[in-house]
C-alpha positions in Angstrom: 50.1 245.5 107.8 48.0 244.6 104.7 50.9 244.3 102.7 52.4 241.9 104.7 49.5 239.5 105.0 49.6 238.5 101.6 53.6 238.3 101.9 53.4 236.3 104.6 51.3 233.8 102.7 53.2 233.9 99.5 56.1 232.9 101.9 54.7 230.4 103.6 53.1 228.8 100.3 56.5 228.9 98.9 57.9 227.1 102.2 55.6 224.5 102.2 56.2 223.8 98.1 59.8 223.6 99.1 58.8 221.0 102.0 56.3 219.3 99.9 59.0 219.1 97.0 61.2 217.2 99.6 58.6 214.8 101.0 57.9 213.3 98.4 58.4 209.4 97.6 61.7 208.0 96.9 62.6 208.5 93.2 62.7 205.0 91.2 66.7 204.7 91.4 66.6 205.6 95.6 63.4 202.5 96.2 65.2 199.5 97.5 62.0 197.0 95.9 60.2 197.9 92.9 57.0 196.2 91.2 56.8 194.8 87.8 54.1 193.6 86.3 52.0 193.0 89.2 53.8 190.3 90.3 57.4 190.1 90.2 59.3 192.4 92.9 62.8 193.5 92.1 65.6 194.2 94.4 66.7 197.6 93.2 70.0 197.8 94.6 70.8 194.3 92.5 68.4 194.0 89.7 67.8 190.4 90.3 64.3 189.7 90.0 61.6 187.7 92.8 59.2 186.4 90.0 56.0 184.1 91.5 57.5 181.7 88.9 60.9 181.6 87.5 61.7 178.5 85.1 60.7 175.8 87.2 60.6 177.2 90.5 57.5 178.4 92.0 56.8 181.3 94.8 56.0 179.6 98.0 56.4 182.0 100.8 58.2 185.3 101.6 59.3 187.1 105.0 59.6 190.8 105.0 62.2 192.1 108.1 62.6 195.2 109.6 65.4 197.3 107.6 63.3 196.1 104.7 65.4 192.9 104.0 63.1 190.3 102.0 63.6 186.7 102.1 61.8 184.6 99.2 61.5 181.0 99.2 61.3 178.9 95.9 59.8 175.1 95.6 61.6 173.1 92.8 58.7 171.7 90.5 57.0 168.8 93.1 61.0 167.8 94.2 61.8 167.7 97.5 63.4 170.8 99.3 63.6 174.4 97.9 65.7 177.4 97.6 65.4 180.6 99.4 66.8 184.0 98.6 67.7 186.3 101.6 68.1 190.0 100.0 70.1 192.4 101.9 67.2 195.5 101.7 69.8 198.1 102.4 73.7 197.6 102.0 74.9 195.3 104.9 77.8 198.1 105.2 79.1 201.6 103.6 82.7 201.5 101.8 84.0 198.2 102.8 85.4 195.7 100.2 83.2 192.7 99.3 85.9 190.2 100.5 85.2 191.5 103.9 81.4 191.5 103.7 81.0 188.0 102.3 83.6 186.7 104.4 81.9 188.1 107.5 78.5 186.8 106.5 80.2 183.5 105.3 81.2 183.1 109.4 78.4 183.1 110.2 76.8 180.6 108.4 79.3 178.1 109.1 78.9 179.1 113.1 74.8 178.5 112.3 73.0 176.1 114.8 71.3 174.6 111.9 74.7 173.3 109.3 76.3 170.4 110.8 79.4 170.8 109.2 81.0 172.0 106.0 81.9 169.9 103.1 85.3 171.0 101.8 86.2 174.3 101.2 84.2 177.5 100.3 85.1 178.3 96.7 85.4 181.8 95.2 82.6 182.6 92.7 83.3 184.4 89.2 80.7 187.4 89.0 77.1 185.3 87.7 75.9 188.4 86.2 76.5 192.7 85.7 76.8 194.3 89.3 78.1 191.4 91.1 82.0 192.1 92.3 82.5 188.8 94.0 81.0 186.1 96.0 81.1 182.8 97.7 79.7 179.4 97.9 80.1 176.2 100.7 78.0 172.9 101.0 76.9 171.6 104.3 75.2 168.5 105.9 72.2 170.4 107.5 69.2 169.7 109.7 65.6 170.6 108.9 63.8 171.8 111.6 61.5 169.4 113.2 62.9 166.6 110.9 65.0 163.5 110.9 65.8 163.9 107.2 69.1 163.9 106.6 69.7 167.1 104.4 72.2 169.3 102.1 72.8 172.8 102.0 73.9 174.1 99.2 74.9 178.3 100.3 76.1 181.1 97.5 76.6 184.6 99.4 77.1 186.9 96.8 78.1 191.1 96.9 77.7 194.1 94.5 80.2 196.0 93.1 82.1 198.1 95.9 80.0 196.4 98.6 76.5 197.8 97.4 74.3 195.1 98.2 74.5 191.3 99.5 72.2 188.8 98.3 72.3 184.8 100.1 71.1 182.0 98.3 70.7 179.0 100.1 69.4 175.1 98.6 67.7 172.7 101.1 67.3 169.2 99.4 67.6 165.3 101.1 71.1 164.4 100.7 69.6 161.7 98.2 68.8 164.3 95.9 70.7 166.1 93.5 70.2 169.7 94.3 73.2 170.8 93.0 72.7 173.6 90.0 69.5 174.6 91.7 70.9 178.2 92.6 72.9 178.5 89.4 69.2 177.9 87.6 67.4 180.5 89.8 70.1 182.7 89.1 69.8 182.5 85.7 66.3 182.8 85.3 65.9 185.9 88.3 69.1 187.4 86.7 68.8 191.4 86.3 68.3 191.7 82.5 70.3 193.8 80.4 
């Protein structure tokens, strides 16, 4: 019986190492948002980066959801209107092509309550940077909520490389401003870095 007691706990210490070894956090390459700096948060699965200031945009406000999706909303210097990001926290889907994701998503905006209509055409966009397979942008006369303004929306829905990730960009600006380049800017500057 003796010898058993202290093989009994050797096993169960050895269990609980194995558990322990198991439990612990997510390795860097598994976190979906990682720190830098103090102050900028990076979406992991896309590398683009959610500075407090990026080129002339500024960090106003950011909405966490529930599977860990993050939307980040940028002012544009003291101009009117602003861009926000909507960052897909985990892949919208598992082995499905791009086309079929941004198309889906691109659906949906144009069935949203808040765009009018659509301007044209949605055009195809050339990848803006490494990891990005495809994507797609459309312009809309829009509506603020609780405003008269007439407004543009400027909307770039963009996927990673065998559907890993989607990422929404999405101008607001009076349709008497020029807020056209705004995402292309943020892009740039929030770009993953090489």
């Amino acid at each position: 019986m003796r010898v058993s007691l202290p093989l009994g706990l050797v096993a169960g210490l050895v269990t609980c190492l194995t558990a322990c070894e198991h439990a612990q956090a997510p390795s860097k390459s598994n976190a979906i948002w990682l720190i830098e700096d103090g102050g900028t948060v990076i979406h992991n699965p896309s590398g683009i980066r959610a500075p407090r200031q990026a080129g002339r945009f500024h960090f106003i406000n950011k909405y966490e959801g529930a599977r860990q999706d993050l939307v980040v909303l940028y002012a544009v210097g003291s101009e009117p209107g602003g861009v926000r990001v909507y960052f897909s926290g985990l892949p919208e889907s598992v082995n499905e092509p791009c086309d079929a994701i941004v198309g889906r998503r691109a659906e949906r905006v144009d069935n949203g309550a808040e765009f009018v209509q659509r301007l044209g055409p949605r055009t195809d966009l050339a990848p803006l940077f490494a990891g990005m397979e495809t994507g797609r942008a459309a312009v809309y006369d829009s509506k603020a909520e609780g405003s008269d303004t007439p407004m543009r929306s400027e909307i770039y829905i963009l996927c990673g490389a065998g559907g890993s990730w989607i990422v929404e960009y999405r101008a607001d600006y009076p349709r008497d401003v020029d807020g056209s380049g705004w995402i292309n800017e943020l892009i740039a500057a929030t770009a993953p870095q090489s």
